[in-house]
C-alpha positions as CSV (number, residue, x, y, z in Angstrom):
1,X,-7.3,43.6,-98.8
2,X,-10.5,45.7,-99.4
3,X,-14.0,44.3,-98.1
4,X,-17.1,44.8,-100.3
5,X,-20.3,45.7,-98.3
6,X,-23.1,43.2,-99.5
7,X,-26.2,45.1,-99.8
8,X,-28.8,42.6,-98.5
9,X,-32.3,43.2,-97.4
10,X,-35.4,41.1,-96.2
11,X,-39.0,41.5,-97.2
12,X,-41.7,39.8,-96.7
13,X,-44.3,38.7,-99.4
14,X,-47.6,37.5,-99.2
15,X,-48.6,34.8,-101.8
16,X,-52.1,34.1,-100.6
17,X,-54.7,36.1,-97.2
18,X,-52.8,34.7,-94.2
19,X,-49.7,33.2,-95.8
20,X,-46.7,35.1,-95.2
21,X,-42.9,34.4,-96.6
22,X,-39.5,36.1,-96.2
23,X,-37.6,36.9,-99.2
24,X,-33.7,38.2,-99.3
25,X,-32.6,39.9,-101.9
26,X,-29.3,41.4,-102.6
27,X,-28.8,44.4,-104.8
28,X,-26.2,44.4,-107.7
29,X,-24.2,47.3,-109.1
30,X,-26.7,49.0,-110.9
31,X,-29.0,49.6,-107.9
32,X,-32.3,49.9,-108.8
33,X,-31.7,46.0,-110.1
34,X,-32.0,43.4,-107.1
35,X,-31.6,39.9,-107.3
36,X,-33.5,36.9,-105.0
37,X,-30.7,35.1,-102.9
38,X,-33.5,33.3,-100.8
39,X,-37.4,32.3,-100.7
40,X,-38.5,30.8,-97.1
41,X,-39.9,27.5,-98.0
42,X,-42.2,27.7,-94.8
43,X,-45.4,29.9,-95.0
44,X,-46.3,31.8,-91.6
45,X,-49.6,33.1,-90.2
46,X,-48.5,36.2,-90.0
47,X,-46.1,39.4,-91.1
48,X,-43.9,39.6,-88.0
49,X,-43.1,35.7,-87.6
50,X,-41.7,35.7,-91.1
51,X,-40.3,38.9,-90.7
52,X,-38.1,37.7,-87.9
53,X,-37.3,34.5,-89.6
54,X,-36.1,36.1,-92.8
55,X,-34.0,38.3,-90.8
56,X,-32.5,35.0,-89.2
57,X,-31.7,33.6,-92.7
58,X,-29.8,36.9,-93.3
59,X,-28.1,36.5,-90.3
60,X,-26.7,33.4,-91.8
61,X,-25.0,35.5,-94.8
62,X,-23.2,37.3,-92.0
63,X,-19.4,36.2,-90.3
64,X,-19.4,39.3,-87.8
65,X,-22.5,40.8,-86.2
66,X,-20.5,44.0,-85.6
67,X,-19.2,44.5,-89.0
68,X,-22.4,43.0,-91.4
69,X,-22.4,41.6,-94.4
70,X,-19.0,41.7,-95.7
71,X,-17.3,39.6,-98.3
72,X,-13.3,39.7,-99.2
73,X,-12.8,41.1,-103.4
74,X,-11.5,37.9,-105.3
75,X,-8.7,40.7,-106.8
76,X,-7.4,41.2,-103.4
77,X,-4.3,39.4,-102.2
78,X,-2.5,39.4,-99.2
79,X,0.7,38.5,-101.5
80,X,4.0,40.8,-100.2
């Protein structure tokens, strides 16, 4: 069973002076070409608090800290 590496990243956007949002993205195979997973429906006052809360949402696309974002090939089996 081979595990594909998700390449995931967090930035954060700002729509409007003092209203800050995360965004994740994940690239695809051609990798100048990344799509949106996620938009923070909150605003924050500032960069760091969304920062930190995009990087929680991340966190949620994640089963083991220690490995990252890793997601099983659908052509893998474990058949013998």
């Amino acid at each position: 069973m081979a595990d594909l590496y998700r390449r995931l990243a967090v930035f954060v956007d700002r729509p409007s002076p003092g209203n800050f949002v995360w965004v994740l993205i994940e690239s695809t195979d051609d990798p100048a070409v990344w799509l949106d997973l996620e938009t923070g429906e909150e605003g924050f006052d500032n960069w760091r608090e969304a920062y930190d809360a995009g990087n929680e949402a991340l966190m949620a696309y994640v089963d083991d800290e220690l490995a990252g974002p890793v997601e099983t090939s659908p052509d893998d089996t474990d058949a013998d």
